[in-house]
PDBQT receptor file of N, H, CA, C and O in Angstrom, charges set to zero:
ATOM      1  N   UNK A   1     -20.445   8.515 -53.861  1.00  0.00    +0.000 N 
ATOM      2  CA  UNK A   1     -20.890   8.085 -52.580  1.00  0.00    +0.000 C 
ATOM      3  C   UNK A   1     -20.995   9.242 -51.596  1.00  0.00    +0.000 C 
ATOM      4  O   UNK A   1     -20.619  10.383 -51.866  1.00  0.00    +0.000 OA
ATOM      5  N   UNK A   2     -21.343   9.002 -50.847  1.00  0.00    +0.000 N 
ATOM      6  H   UNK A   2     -21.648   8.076 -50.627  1.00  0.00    +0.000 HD
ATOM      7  CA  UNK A   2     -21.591  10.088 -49.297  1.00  0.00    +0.000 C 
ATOM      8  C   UNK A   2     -20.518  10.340 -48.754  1.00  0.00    +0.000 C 
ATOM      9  O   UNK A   2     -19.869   9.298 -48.668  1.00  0.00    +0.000 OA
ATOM     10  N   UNK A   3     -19.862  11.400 -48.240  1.00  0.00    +0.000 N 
ATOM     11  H   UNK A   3     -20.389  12.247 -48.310  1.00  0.00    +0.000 HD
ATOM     12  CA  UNK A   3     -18.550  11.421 -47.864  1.00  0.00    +0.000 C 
ATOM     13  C   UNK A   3     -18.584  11.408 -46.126  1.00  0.00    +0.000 C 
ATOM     14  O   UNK A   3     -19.588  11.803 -45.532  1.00  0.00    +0.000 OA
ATOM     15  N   UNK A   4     -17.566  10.990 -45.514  1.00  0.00    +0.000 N 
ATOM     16  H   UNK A   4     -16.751  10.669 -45.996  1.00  0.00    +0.000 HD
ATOM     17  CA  UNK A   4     -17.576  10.986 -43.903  1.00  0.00    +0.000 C 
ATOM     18  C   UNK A   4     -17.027  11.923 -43.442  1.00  0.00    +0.000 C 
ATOM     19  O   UNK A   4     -16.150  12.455 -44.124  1.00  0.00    +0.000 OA
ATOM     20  N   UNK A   5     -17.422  12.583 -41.815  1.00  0.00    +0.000 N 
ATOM     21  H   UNK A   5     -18.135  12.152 -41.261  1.00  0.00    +0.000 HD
ATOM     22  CA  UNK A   5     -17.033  13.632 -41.166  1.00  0.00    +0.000 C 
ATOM     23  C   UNK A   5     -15.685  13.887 -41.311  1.00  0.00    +0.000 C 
ATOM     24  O   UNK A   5     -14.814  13.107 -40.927  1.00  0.00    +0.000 OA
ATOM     25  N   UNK A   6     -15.389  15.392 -42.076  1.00  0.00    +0.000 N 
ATOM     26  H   UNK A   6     -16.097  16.026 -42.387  1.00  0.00    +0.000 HD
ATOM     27  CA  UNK A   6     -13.832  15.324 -42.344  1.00  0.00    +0.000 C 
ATOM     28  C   UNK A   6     -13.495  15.090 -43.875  1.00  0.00    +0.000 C 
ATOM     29  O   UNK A   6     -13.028  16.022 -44.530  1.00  0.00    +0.000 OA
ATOM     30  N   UNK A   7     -13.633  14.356 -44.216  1.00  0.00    +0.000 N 
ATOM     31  H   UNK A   7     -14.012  13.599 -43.684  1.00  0.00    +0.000 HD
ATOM     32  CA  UNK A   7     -13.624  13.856 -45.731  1.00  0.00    +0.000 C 
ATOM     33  C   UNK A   7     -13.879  15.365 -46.518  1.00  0.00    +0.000 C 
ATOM     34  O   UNK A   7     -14.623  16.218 -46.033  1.00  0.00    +0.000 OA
ATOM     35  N   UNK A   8     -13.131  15.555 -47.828  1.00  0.00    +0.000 N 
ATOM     36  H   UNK A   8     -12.526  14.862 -48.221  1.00  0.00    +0.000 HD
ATOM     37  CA  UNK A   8     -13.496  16.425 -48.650  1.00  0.00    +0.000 C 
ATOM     38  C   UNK A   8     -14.420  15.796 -50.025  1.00  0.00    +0.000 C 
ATOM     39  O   UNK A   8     -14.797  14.629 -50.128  1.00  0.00    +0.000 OA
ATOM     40  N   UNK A   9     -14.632  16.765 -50.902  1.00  0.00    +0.000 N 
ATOM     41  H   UNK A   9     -14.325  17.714 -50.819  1.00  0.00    +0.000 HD
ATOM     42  CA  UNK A   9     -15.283  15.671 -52.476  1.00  0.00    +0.000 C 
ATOM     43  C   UNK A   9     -15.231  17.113 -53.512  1.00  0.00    +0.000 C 
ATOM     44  O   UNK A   9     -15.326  18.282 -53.138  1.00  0.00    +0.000 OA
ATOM     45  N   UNK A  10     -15.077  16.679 -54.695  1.00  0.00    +0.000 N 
ATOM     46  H   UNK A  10     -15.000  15.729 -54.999  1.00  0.00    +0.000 HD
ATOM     47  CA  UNK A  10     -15.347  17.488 -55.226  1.00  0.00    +0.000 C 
ATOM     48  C   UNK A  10     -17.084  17.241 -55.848  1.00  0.00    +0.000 C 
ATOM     49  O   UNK A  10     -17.780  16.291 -55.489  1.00  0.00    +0.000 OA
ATOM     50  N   UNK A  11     -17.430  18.061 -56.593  1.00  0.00    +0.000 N 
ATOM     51  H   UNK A  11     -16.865  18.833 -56.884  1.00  0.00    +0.000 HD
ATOM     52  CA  UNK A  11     -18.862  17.717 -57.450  1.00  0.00    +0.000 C 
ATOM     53  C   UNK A  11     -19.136  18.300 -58.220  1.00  0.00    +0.000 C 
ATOM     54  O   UNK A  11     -19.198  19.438 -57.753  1.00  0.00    +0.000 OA
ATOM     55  N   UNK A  12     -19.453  18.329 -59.528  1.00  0.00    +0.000 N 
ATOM     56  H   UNK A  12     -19.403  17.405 -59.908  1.00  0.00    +0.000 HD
ATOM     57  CA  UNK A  12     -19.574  18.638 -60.877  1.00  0.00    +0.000 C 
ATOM     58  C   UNK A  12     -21.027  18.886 -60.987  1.00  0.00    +0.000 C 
ATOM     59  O   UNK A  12     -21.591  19.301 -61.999  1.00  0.00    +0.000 OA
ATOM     60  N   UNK A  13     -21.650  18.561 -59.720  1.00  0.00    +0.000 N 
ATOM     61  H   UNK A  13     -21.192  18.224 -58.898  1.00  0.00    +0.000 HD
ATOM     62  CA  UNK A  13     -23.077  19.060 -59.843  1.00  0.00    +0.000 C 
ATOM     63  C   UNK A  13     -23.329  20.175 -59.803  1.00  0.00    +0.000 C 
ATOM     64  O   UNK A  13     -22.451  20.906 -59.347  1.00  0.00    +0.000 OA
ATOM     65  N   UNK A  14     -24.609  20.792 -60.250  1.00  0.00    +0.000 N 
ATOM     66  H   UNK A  14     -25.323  20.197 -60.621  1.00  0.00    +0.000 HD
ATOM     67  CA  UNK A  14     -24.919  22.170 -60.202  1.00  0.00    +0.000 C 
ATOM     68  C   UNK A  14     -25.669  22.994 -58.598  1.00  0.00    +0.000 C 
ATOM     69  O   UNK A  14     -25.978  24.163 -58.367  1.00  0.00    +0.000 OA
ATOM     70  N   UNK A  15     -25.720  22.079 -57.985  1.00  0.00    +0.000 N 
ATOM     71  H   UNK A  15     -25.469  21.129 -58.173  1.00  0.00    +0.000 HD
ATOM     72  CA  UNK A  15     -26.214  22.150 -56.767  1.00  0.00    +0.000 C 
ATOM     73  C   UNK A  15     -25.704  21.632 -55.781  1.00  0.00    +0.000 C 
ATOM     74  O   UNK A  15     -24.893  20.730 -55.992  1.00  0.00    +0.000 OA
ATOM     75  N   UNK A  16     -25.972  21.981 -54.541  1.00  0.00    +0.000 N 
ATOM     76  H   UNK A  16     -26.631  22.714 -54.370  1.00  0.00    +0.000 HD
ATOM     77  CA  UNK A  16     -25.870  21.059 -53.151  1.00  0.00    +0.000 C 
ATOM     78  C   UNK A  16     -26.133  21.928 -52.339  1.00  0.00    +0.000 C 
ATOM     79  O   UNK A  16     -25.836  23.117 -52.219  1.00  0.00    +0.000 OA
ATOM     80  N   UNK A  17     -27.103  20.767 -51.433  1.00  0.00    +0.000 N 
ATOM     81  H   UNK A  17     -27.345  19.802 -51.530  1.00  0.00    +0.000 HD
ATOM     82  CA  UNK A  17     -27.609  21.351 -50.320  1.00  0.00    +0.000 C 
ATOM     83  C   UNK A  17     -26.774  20.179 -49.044  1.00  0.00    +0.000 C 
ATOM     84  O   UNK A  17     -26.240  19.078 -49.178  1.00  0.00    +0.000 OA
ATOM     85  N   UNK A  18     -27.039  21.207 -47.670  1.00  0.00    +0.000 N 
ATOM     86  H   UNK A  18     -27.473  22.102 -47.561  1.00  0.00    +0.000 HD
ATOM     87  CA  UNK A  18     -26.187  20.751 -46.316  1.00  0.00    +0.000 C 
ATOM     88  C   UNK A  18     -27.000  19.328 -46.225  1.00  0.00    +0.000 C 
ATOM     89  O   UNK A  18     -28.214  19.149 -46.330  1.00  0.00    +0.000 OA
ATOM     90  N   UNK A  19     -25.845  18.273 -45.972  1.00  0.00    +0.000 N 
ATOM     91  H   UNK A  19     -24.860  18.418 -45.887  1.00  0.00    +0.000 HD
ATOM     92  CA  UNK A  19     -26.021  16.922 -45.564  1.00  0.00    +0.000 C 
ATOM     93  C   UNK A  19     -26.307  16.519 -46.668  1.00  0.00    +0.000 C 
ATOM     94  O   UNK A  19     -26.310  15.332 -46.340  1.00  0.00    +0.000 OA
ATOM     95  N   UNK A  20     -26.598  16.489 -47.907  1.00  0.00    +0.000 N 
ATOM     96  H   UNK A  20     -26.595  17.453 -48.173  1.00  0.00    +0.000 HD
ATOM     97  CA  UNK A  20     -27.441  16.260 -49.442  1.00  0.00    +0.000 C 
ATOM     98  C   UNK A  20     -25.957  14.949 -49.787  1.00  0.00    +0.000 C 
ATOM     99  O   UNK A  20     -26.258  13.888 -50.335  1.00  0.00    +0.000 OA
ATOM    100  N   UNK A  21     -25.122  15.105 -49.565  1.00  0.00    +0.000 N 
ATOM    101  H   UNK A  21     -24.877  15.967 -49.120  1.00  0.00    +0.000 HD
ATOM    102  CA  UNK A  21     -23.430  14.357 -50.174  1.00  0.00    +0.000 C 
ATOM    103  C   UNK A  21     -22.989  13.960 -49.054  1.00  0.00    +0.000 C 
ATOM    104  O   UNK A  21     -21.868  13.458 -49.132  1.00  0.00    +0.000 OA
ATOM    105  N   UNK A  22     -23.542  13.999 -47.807  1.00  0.00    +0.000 N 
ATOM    106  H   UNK A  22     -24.453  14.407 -47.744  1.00  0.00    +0.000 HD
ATOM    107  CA  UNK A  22     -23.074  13.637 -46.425  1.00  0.00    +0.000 C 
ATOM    108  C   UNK A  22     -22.382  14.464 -45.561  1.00  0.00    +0.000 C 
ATOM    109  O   UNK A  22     -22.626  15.666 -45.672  1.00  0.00    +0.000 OA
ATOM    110  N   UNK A  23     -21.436  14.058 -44.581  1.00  0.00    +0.000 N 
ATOM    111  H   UNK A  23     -21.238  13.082 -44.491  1.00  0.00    +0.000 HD
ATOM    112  CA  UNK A  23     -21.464  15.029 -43.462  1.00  0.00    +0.000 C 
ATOM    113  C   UNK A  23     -19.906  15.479 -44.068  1.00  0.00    +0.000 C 
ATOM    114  O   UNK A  23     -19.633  16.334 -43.225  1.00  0.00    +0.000 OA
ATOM    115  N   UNK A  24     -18.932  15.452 -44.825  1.00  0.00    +0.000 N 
ATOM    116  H   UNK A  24     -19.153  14.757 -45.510  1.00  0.00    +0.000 HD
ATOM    117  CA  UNK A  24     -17.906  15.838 -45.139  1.00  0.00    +0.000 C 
ATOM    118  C   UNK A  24     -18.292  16.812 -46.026  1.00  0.00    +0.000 C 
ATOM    119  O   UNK A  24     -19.433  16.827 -46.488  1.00  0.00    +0.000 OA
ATOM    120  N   UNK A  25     -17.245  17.838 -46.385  1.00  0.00    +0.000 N 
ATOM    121  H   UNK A  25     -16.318  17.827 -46.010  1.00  0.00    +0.000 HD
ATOM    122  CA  UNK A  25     -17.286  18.834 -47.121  1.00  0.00    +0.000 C 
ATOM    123  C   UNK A  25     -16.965  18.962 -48.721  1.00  0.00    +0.000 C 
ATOM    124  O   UNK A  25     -15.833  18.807 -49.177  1.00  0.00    +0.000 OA
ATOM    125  N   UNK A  26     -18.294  19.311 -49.628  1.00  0.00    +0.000 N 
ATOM    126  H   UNK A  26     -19.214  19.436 -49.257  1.00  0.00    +0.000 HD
ATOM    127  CA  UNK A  26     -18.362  19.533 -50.704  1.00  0.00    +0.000 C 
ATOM    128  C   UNK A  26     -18.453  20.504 -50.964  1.00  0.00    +0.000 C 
ATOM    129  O   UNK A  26     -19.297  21.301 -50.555  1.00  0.00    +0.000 OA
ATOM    130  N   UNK A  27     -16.793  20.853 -52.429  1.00  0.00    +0.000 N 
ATOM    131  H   UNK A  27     -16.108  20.206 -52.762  1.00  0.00    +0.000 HD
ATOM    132  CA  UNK A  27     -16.657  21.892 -52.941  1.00  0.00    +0.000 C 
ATOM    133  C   UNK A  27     -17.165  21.542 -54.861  1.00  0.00    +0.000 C 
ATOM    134  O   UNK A  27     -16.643  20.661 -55.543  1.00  0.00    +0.000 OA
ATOM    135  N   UNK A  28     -18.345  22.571 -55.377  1.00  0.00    +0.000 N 
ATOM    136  H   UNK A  28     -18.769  23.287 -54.822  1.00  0.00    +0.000 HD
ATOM    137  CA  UNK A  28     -19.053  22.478 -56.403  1.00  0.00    +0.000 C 
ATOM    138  C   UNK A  28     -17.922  23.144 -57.026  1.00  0.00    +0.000 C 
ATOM    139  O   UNK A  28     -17.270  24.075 -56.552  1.00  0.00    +0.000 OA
ATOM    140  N   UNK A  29     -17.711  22.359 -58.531  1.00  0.00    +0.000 N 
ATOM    141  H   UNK A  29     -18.240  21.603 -58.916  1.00  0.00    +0.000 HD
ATOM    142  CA  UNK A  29     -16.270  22.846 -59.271  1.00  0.00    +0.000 C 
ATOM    143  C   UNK A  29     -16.805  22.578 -61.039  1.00  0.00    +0.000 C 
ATOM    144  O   UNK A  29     -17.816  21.916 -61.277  1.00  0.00    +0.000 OA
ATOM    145  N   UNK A  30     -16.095  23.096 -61.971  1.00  0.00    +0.000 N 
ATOM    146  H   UNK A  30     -15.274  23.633 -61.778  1.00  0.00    +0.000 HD
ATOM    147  CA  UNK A  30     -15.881  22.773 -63.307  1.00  0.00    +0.000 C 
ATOM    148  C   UNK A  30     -15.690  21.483 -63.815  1.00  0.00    +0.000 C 
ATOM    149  O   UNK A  30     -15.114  20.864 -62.921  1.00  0.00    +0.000 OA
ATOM    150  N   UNK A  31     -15.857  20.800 -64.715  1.00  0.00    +0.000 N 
ATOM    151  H   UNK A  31     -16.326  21.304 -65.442  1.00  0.00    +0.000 HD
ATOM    152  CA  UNK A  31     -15.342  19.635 -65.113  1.00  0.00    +0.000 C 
ATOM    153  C   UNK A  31     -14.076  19.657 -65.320  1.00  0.00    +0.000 C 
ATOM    154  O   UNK A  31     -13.458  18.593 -65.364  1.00  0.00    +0.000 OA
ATOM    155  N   UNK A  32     -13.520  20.716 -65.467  1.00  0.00    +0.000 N 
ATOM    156  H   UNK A  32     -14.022  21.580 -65.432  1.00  0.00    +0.000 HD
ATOM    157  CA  UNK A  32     -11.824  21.259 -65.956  1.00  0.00    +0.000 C 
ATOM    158  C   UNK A  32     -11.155  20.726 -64.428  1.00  0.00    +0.000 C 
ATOM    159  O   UNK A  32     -10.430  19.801 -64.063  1.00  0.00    +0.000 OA
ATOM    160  N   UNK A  33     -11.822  21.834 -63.814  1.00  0.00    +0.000 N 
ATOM    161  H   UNK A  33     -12.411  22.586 -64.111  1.00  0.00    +0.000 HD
ATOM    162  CA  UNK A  33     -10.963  22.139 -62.425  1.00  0.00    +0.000 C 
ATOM    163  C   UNK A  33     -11.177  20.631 -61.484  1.00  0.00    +0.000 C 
ATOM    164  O   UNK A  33     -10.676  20.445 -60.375  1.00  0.00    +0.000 OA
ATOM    165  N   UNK A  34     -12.021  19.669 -62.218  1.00  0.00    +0.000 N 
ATOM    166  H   UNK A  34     -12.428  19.820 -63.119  1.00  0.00    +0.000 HD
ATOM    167  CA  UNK A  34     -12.341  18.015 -61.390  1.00  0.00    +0.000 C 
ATOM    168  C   UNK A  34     -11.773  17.064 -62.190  1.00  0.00    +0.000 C 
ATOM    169  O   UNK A  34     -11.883  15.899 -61.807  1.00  0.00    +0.000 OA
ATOM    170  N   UNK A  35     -11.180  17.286 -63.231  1.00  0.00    +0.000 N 
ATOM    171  H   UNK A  35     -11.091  18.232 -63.543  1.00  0.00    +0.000 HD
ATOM    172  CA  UNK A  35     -10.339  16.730 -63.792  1.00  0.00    +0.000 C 
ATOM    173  C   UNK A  35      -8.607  16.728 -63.352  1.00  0.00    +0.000 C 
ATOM    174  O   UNK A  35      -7.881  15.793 -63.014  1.00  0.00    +0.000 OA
ATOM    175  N   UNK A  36      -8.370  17.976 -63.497  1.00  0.00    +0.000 N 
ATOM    176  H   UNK A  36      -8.960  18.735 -63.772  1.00  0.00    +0.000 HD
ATOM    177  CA  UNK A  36      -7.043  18.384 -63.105  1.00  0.00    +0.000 C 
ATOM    178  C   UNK A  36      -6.958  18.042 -61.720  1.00  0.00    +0.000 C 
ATOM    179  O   UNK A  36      -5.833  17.970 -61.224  1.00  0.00    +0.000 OA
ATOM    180  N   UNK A  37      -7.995  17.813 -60.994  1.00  0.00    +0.000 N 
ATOM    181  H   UNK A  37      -8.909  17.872 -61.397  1.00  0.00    +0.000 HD
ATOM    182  CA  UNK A  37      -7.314  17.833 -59.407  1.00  0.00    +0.000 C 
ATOM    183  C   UNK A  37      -7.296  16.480 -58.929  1.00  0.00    +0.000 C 
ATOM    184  O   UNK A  37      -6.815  16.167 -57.840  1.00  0.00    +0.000 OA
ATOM    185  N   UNK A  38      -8.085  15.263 -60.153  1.00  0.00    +0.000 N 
ATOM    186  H   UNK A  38      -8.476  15.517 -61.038  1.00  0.00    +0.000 HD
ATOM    187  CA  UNK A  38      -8.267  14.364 -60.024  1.00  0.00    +0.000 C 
ATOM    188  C   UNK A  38      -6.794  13.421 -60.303  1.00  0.00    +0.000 C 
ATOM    189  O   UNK A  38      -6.395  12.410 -59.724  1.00  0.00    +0.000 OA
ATOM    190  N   UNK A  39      -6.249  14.138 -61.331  1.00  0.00    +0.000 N 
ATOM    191  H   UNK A  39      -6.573  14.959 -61.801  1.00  0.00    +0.000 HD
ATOM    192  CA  UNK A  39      -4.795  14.103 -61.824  1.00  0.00    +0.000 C 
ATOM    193  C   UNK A  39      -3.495  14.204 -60.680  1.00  0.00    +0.000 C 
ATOM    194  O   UNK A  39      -2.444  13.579 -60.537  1.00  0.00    +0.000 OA
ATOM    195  N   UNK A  40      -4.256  15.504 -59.850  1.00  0.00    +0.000 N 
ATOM    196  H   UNK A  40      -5.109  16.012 -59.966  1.00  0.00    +0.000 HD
ATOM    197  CA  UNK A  40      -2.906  16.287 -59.509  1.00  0.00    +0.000 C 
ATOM    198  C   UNK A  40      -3.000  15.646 -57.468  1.00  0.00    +0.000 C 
ATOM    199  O   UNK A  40      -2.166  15.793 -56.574  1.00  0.00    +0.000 OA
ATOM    200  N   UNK A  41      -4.547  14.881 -57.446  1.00  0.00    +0.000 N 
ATOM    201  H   UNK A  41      -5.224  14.761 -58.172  1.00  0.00    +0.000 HD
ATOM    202  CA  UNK A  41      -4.452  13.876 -56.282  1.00  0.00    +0.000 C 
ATOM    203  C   UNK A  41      -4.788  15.680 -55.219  1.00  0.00    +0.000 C 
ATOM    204  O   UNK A  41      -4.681  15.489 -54.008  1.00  0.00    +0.000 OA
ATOM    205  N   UNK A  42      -5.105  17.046 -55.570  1.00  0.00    +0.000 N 
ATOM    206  H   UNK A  42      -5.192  17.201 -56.554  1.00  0.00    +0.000 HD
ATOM    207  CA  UNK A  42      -5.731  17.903 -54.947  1.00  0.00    +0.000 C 
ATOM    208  C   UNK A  42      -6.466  18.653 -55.245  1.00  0.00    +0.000 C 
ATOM    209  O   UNK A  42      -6.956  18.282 -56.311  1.00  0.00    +0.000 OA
ATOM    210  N   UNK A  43      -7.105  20.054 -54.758  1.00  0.00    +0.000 N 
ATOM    211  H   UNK A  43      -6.707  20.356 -53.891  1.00  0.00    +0.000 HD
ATOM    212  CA  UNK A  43      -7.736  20.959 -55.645  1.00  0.00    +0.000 C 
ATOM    213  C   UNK A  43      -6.785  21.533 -56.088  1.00  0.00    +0.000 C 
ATOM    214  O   UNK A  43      -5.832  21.962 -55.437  1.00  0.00    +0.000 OA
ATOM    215  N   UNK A  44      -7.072  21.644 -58.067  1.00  0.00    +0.000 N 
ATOM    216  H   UNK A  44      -7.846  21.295 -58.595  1.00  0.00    +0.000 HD
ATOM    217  CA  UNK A  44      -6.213  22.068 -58.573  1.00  0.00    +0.000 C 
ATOM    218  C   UNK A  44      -6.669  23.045 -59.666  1.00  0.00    +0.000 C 
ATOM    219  O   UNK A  44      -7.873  22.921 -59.890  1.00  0.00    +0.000 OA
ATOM    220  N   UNK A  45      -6.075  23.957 -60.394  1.00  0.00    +0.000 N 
ATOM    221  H   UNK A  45      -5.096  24.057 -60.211  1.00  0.00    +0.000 HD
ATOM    222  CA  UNK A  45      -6.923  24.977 -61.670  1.00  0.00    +0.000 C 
ATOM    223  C   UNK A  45      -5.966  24.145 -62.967  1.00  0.00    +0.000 C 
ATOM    224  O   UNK A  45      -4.752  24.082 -63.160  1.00  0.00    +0.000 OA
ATOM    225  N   UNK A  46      -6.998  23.646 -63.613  1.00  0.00    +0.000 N 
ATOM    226  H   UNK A  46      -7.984  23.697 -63.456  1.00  0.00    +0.000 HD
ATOM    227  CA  UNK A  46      -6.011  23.518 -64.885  1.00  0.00    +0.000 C 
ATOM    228  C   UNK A  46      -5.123  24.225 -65.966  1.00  0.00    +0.000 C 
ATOM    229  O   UNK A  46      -4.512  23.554 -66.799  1.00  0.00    +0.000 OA
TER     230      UNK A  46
């Protein structure tokens, strides 16, 4: 989904452009490193 002002996300996509995921902040990551942080409830390195 679109994230709200403030809100973080991760994304496994290979791209992103500004406003493209909404007005919160997307950090583009590994499937590893969106797994583990999905686990660990933050950004995390597996």
């Amino acid at each position: 989904g679109m994230t709200g002002e403030g809100e973080v996300q991760l994304s496994t996509s290979n791209r992103n452009f500004p406003g493209k995921q909404g007005a919160g902040d997307t950090y583009l990551v590994s499937p590893l490193v969106a797994a583990a942080s999905a686990l660990k409830g933050e950004i995390a390195l597996p």
